[in-house]
Structure formats: structure tokens, C-alpha cells
PDB file of the backbone (N, CA, C, O) and the ligand in Angstrom, with CONECT records:
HET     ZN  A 101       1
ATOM      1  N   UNK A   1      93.265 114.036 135.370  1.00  0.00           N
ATOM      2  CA  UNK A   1      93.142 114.740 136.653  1.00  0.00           C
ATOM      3  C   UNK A   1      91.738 115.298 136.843  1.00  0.00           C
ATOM      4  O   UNK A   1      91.015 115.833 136.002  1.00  0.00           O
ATOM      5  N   UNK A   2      91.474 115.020 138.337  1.00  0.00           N
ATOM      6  CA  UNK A   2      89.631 115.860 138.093  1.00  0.00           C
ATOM      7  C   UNK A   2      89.783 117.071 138.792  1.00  0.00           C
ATOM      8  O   UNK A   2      88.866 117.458 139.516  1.00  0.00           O
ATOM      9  N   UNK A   3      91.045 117.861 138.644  1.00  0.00           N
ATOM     10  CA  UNK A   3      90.855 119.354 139.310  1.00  0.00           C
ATOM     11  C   UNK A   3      90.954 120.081 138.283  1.00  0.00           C
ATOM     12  O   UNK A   3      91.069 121.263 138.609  1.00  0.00           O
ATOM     13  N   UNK A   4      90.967 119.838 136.661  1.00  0.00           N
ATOM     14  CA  UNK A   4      91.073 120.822 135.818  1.00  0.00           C
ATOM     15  C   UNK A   4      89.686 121.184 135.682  1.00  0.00           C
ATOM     16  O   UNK A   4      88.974 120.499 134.947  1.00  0.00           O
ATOM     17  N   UNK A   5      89.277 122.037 136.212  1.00  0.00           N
ATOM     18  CA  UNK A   5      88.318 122.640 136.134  1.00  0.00           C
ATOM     19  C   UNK A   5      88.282 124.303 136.629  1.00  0.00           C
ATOM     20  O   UNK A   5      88.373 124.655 137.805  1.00  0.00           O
ATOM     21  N   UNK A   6      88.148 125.121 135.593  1.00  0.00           N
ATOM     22  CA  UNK A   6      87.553 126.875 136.451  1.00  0.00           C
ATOM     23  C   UNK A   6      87.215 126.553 137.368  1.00  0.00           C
ATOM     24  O   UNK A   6      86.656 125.459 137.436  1.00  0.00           O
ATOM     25  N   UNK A   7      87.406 127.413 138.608  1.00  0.00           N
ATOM     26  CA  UNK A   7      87.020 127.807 138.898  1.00  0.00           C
ATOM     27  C   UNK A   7      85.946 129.139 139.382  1.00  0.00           C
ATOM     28  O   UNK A   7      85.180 129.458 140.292  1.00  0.00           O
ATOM     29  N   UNK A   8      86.559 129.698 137.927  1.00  0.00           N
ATOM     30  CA  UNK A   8      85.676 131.066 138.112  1.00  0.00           C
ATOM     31  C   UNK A   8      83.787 131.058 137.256  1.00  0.00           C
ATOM     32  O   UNK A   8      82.697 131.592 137.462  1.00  0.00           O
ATOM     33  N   UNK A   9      84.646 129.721 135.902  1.00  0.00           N
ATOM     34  CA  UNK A   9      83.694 129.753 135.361  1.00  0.00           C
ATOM     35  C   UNK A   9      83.191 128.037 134.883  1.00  0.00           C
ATOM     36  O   UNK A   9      82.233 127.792 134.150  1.00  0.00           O
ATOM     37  N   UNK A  10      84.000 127.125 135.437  1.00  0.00           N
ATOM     38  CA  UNK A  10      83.368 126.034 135.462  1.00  0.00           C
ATOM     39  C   UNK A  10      84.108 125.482 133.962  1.00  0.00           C
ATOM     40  O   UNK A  10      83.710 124.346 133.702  1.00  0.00           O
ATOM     41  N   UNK A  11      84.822 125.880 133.206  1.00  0.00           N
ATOM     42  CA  UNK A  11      85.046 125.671 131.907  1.00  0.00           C
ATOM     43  C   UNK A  11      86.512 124.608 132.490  1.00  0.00           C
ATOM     44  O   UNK A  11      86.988 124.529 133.623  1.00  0.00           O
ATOM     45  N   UNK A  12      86.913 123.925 131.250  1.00  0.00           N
ATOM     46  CA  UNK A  12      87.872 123.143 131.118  1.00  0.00           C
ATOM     47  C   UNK A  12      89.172 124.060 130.967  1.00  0.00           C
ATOM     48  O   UNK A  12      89.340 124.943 130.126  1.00  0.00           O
ATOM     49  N   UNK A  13      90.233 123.570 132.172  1.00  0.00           N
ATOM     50  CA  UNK A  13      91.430 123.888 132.122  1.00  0.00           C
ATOM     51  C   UNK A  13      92.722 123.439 131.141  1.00  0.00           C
ATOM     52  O   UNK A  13      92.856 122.219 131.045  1.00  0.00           O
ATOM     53  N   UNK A  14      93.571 124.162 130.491  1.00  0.00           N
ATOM     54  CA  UNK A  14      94.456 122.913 129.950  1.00  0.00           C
ATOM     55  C   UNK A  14      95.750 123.657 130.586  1.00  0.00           C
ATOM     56  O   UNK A  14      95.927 124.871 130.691  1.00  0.00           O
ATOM     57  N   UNK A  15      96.588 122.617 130.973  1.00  0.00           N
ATOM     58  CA  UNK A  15      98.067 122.970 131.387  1.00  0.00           C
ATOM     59  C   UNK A  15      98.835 123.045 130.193  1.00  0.00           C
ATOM     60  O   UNK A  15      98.829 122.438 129.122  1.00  0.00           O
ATOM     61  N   UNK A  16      99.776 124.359 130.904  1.00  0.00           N
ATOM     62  CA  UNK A  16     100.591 125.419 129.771  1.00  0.00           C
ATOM     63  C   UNK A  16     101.565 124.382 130.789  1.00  0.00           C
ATOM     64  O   UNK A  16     101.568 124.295 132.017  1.00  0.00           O
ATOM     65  N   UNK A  17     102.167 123.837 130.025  1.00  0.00           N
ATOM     66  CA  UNK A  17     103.962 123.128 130.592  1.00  0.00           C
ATOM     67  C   UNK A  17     104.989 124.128 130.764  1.00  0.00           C
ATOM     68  O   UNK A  17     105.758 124.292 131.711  1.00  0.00           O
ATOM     69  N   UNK A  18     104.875 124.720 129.764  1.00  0.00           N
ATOM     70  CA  UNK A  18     106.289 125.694 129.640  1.00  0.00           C
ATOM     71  C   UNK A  18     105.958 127.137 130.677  1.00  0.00           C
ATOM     72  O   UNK A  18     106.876 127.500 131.414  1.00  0.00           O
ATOM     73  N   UNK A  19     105.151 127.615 130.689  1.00  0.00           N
ATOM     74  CA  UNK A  19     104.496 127.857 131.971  1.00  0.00           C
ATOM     75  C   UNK A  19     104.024 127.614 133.149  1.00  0.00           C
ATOM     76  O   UNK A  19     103.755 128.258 134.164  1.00  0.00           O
ATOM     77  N   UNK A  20     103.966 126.103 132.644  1.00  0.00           N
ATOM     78  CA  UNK A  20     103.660 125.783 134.062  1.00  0.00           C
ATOM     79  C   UNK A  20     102.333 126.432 134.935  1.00  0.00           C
ATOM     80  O   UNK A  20     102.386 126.554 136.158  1.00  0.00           O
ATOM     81  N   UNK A  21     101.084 126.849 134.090  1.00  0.00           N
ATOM     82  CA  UNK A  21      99.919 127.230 134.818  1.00  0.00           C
ATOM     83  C   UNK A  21      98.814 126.909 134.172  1.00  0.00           C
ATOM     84  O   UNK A  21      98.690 126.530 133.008  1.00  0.00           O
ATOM     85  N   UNK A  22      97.938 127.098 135.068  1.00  0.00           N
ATOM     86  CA  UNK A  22      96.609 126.594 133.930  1.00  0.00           C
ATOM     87  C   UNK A  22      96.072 127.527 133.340  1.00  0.00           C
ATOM     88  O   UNK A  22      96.185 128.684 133.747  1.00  0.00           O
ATOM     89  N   UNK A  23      95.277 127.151 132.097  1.00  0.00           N
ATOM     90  CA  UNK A  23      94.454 128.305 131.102  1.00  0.00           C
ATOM     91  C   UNK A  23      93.333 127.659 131.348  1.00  0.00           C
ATOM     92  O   UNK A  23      93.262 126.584 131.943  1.00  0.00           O
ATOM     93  N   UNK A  24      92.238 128.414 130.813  1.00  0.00           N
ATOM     94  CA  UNK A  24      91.151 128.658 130.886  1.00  0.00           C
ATOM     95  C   UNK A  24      90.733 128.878 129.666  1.00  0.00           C
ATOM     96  O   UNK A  24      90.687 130.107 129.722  1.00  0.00           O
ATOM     97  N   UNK A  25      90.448 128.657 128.773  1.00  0.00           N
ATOM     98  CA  UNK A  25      89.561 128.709 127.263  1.00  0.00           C
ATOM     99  C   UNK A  25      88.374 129.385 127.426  1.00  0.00           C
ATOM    100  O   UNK A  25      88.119 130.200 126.539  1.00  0.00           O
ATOM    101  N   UNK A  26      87.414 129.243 128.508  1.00  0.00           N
ATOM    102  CA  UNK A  26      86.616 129.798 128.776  1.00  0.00           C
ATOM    103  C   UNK A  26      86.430 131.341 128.583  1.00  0.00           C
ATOM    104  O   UNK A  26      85.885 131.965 127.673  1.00  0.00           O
ATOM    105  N   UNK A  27      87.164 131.829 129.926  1.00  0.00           N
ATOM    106  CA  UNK A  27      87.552 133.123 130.386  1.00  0.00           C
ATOM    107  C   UNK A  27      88.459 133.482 130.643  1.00  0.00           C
ATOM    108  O   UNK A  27      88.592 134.364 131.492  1.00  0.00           O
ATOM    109  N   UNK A  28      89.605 132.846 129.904  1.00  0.00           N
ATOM    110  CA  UNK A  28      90.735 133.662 129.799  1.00  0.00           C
ATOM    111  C   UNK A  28      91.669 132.970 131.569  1.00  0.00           C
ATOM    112  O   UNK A  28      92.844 132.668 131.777  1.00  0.00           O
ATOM    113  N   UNK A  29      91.159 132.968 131.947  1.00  0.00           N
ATOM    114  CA  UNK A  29      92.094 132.606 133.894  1.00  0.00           C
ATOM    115  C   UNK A  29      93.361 131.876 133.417  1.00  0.00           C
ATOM    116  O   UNK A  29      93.433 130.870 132.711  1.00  0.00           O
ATOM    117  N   UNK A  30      94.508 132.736 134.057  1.00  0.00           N
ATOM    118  CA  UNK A  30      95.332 131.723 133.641  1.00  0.00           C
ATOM    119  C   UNK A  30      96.340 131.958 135.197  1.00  0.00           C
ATOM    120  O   UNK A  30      96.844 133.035 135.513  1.00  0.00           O
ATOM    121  N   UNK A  31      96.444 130.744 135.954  1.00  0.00           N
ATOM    122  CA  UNK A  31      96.707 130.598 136.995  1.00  0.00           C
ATOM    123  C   UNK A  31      97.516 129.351 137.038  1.00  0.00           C
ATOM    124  O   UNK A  31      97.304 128.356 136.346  1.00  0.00           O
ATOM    125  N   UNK A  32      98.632 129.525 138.073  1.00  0.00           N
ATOM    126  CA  UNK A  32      99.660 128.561 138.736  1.00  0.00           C
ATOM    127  C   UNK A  32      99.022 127.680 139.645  1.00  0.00           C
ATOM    128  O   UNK A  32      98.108 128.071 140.372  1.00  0.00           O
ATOM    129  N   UNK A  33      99.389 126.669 139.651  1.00  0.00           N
ATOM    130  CA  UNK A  33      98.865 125.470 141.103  1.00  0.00           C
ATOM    131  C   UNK A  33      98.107 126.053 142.250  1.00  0.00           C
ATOM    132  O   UNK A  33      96.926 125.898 142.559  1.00  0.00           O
ATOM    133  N   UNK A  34      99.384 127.006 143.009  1.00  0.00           N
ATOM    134  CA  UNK A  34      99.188 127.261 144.035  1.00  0.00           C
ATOM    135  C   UNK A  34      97.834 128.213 143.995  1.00  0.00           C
ATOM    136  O   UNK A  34      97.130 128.150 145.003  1.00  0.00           O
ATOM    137  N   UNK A  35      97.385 129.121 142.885  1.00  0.00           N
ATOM    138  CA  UNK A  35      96.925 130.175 142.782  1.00  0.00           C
ATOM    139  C   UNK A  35      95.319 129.800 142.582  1.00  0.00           C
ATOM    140  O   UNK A  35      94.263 130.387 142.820  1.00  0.00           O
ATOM    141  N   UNK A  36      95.714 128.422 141.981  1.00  0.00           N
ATOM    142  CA  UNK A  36      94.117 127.955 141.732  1.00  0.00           C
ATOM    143  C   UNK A  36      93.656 127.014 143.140  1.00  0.00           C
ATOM    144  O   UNK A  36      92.467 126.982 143.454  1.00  0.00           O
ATOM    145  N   UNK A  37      94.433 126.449 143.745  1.00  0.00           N
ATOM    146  CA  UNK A  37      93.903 126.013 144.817  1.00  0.00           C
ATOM    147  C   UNK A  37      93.416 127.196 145.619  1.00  0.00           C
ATOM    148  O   UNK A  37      92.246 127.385 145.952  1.00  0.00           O
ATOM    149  N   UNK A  38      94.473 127.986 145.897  1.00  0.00           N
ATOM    150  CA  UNK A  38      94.216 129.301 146.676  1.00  0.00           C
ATOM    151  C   UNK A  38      92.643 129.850 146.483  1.00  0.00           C
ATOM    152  O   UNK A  38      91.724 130.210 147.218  1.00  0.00           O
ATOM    153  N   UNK A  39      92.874 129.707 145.155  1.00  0.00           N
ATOM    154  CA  UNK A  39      91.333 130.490 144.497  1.00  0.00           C
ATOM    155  C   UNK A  39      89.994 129.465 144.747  1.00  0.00           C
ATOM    156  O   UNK A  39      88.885 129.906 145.051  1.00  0.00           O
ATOM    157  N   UNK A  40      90.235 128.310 144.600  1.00  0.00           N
ATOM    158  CA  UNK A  40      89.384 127.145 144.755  1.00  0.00           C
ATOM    159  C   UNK A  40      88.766 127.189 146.544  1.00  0.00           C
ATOM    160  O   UNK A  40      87.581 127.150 146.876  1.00  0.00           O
ATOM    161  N   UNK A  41      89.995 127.281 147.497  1.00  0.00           N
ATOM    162  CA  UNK A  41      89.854 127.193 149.024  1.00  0.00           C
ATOM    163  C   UNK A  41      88.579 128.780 149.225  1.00  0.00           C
ATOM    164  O   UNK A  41      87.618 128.683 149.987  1.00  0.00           O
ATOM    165  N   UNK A  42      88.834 130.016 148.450  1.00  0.00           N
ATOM    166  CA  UNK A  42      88.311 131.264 148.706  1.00  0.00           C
ATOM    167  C   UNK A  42      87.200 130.836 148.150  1.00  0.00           C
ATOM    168  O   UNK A  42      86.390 131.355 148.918  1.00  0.00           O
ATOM    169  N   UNK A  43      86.355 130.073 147.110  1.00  0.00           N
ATOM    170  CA  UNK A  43      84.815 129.867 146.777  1.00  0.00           C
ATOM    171  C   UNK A  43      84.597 129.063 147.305  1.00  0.00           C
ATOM    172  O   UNK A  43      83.464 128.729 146.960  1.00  0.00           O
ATOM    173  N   UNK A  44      85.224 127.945 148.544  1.00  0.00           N
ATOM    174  CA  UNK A  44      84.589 127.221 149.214  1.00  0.00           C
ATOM    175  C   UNK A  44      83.945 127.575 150.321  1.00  0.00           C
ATOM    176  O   UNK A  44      83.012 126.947 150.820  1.00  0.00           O
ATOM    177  N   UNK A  45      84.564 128.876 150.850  1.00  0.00           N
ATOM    178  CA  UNK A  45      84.896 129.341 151.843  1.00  0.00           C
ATOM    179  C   UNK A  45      83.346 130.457 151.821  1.00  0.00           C
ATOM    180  O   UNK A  45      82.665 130.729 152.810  1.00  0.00           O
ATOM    181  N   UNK A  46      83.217 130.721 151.037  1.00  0.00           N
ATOM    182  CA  UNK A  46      82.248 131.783 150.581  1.00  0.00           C
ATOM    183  C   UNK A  46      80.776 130.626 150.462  1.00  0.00           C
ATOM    184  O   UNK A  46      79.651 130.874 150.894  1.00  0.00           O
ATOM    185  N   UNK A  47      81.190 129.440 149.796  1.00  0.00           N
ATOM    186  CA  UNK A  47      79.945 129.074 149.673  1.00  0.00           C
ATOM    187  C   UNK A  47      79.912 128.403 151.468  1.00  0.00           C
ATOM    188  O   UNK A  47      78.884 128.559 152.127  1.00  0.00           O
ATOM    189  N   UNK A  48      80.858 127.849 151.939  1.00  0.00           N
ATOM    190  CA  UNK A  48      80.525 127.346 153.590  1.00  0.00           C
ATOM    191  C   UNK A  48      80.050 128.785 154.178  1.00  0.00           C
ATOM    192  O   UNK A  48      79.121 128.586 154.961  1.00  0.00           O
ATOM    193  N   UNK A  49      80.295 129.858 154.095  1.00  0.00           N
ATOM    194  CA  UNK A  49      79.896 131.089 154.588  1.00  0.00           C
ATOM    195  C   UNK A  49      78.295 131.237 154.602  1.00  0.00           C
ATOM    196  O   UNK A  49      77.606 131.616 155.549  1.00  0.00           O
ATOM    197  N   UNK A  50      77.942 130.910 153.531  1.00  0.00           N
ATOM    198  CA  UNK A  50      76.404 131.084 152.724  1.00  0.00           C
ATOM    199  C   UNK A  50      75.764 130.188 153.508  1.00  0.00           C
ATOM    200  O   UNK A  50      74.816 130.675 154.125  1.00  0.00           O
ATOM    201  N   UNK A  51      75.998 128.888 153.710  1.00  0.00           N
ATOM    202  CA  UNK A  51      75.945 127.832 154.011  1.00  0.00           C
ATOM    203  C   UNK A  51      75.589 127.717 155.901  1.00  0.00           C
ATOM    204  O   UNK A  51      74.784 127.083 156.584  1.00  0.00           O
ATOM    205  N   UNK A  52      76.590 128.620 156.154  1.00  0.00           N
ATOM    206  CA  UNK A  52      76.397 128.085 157.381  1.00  0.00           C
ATOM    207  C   UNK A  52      75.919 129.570 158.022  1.00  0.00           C
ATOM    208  O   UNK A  52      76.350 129.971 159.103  1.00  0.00           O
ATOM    209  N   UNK A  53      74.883 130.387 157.125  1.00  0.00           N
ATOM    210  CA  UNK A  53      74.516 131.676 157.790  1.00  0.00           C
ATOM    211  C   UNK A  53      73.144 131.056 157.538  1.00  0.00           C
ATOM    212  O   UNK A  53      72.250 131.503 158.256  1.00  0.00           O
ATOM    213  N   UNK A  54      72.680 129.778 156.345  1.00  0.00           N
ATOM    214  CA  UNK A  54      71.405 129.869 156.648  1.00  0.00           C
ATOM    215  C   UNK A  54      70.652 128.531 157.442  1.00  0.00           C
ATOM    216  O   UNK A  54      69.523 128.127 157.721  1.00  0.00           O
ATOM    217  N   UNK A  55      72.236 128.103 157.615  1.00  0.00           N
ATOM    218  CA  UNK A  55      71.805 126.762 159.026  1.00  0.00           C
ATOM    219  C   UNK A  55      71.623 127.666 160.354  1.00  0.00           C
ATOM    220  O   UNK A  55      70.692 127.351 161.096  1.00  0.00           O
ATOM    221  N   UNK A  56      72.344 128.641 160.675  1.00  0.00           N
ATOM    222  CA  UNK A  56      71.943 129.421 161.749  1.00  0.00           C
ATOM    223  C   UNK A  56      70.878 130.162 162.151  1.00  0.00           C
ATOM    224  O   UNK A  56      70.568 130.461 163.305  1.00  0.00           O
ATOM    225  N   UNK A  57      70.070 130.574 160.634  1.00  0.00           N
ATOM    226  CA  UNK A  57      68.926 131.198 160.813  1.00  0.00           C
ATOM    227  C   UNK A  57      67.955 130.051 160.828  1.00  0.00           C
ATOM    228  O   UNK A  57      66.766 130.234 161.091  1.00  0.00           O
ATOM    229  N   UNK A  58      68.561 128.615 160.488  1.00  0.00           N
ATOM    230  CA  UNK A  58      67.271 127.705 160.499  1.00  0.00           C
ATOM    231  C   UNK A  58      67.437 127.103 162.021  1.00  0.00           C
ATOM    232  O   UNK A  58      66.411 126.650 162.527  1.00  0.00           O
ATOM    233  N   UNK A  59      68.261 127.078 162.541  1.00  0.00           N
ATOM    234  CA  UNK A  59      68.702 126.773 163.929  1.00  0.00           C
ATOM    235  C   UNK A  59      67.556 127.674 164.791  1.00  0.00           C
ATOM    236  O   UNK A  59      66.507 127.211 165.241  1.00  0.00           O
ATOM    237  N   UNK A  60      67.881 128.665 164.875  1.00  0.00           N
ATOM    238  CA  UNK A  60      67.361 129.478 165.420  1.00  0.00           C
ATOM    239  C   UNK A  60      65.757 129.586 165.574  1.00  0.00           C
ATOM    240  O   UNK A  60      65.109 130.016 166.528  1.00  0.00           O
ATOM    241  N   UNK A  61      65.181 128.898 163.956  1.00  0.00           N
ATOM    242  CA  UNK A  61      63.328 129.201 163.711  1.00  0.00           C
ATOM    243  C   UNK A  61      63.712 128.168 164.389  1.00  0.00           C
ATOM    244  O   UNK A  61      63.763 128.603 165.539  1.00  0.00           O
ATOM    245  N   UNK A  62      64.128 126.666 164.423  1.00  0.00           N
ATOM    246  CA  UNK A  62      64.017 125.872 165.126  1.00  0.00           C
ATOM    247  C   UNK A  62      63.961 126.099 166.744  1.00  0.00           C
ATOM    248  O   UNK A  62      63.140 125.523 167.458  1.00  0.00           O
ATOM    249  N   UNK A  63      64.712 126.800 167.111  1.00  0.00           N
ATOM    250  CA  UNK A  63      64.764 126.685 168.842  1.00  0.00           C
ATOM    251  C   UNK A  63      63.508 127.696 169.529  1.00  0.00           C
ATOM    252  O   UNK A  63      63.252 127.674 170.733  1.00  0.00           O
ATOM    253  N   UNK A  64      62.696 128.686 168.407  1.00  0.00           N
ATOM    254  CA  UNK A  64      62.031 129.672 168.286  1.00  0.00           C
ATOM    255  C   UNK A  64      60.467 128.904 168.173  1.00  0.00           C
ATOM    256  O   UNK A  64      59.388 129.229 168.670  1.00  0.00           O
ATOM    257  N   UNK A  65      60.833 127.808 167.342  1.00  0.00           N
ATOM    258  CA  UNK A  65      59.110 126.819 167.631  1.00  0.00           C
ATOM    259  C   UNK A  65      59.185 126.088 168.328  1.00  0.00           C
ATOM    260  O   UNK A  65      58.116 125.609 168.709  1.00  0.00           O
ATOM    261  N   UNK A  66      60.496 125.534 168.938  1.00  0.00           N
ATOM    262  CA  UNK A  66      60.121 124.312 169.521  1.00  0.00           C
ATOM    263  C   UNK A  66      59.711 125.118 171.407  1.00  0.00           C
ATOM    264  O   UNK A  66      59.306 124.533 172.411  1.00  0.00           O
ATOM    265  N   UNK A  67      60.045 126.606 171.199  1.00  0.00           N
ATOM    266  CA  UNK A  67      59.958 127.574 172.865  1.00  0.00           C
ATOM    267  C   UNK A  67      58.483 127.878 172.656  1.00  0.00           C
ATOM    268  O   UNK A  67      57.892 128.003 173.729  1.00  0.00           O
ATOM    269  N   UNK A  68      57.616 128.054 171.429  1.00  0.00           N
ATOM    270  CA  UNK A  68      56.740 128.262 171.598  1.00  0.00           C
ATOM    271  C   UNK A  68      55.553 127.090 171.511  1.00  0.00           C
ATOM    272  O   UNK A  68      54.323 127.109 171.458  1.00  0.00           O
ATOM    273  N   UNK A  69      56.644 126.006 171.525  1.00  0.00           N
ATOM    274  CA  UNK A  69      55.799 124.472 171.718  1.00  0.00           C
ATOM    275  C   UNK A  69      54.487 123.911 170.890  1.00  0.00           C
ATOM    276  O   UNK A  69      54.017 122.804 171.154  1.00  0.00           O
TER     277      UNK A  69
HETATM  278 ZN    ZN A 101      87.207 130.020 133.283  1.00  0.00          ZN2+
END
């Protein structure tokens, strides 16, 4: 599977069966399906955030040189 991966810290996941969640060797995370997608959707979300605050400020120098021609 290529979603075993931290998310918090990038380290290799291994599935607990009898639990039924993933561990983290890394840092300890030990999270259910739902909890790591959940968690996965919230750092995407943060990095599209980042992402699309500094396309707006480049938007902007853009419409800012092309007015002063
Ligand atoms: Zn981790």
C-alpha cells in the first residue's frame, strides 16, 4: 500500500490488525483509517492554504507591474 506513511512525521506505518489502526514507530501516532485520512485531508489543506496565499500575493505583484506597464 503507498498510504502507509506519517503523516505527522513522514516515518513508516505498520498496521495493528487486532486493532485495527496504524502505528507509527517513528512518533508514536497511532491512528484508525478514518483518523489518518482525516489527518492527511487537514495537512493538505494547510499546505493548499500556504499555497494559495502566496499565488495571491504573486497575482497581485503581477497585476501591480503589468498597471504600471
Ligand atoms: Zn510518525
Amino acid at each position: 500500500m503507498a498510504d502507509n506513511y506519517c503523516p505527522e512525521c513522514g516515518g513508516l506505518l505498520t498496521f495493528d490488525v487486532a486493532a485495527r489502526k496504524f502505528a507509527c514507530k517513528s512518533c508514536g501516532l497511532f491512528l484508525s483509517r478514518d483518523e489518518l485520512s482525516e489527518m492527511r485531508d487537514k495537512k493538505r489543506d494547510q499546505e493548499d492554504d500556504k499555497r494559495s496565499k502566496n499565488k495571491e500575493r504573486g497575482d497581485y505583484l503581477e497585476w501591480w507591474l503589468s498597471k504600471k506597464g
